[in-house]
C-alpha positions in Angstrom: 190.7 60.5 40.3 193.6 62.2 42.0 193.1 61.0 45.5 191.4 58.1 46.7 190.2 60.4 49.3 188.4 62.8 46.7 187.1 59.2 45.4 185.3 58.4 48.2 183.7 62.2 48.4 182.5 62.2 44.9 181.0 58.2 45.5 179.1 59.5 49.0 178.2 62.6 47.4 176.5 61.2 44.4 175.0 58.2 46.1 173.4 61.4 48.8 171.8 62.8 45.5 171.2 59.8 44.1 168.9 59.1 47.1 167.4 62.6 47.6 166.1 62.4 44.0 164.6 58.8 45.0 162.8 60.9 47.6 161.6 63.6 45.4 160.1 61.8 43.0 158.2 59.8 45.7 157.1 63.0 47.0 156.2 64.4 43.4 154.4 61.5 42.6 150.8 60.3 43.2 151.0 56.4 42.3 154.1 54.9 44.2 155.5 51.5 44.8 156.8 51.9 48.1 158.5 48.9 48.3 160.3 49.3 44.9 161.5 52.6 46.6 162.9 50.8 49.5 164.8 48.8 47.4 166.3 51.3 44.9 167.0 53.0 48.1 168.9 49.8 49.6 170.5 48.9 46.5 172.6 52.3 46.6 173.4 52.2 50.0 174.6 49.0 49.3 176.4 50.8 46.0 178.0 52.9 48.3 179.6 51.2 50.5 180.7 48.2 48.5 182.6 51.0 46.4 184.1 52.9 49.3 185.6 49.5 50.6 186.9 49.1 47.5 188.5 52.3 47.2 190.0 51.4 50.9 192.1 48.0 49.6 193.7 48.6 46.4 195.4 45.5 44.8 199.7 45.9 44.1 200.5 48.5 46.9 204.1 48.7 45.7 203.5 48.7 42.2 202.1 52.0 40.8 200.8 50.4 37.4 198.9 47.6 39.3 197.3 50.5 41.6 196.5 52.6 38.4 195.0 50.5 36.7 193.1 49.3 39.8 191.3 52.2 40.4 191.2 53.1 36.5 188.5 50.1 36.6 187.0 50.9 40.2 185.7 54.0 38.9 184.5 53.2 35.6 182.8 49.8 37.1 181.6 52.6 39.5 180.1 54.5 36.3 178.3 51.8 35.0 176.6 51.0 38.1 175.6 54.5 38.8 174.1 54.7 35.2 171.9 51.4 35.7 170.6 52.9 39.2 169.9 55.9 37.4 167.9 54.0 34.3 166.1 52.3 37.6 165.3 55.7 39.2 163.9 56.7 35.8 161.5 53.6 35.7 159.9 54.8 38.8 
């Protein structure tokens, strides 16, 4: 990421779509689980702002290695847990 800035855009955006698709699919479909929805729809929420705090406290201020390689992992820990969430939206 270039900018911790264009981070935290990029996290709210896709958590936003992330939870209109949630929506859609509720509306698309005929037999839901409306409490499985309200959860999935929790759980990124929660997603969101754990990584957007994250983004906010980077470990080593003065050493730009230490704040590479922070964010290096922020974003591909971020990854992962979009593509679980996304397995999870699939399952509905």
């Amino acid at each position: 990421m270039a900018s911790r800035k264009k981070l935290k855009k990029t996290i709210k955006f896709v958590t936003s779509e992330l939870i209109t698709d949630i929506y859609f699919r509720c509306l698309i479909s005929k037999d839901v689980d409306n409490e499985k929805i309200d959860t999935l729809v929790i759980n990124v929420m929660a997603l969101r702002k754990e990584y957007i705090l994250r983004a906010n406290r980077p470990d080593g201020k003065n050493n730009p290695q230490l704040v590479k390689a922070y964010f290096r992992k922020l974003f591909i820990d971020w990854q992962l847990a979009m593509a679980n969430t996304i397995k999870s939206i699939d399952s509905l």
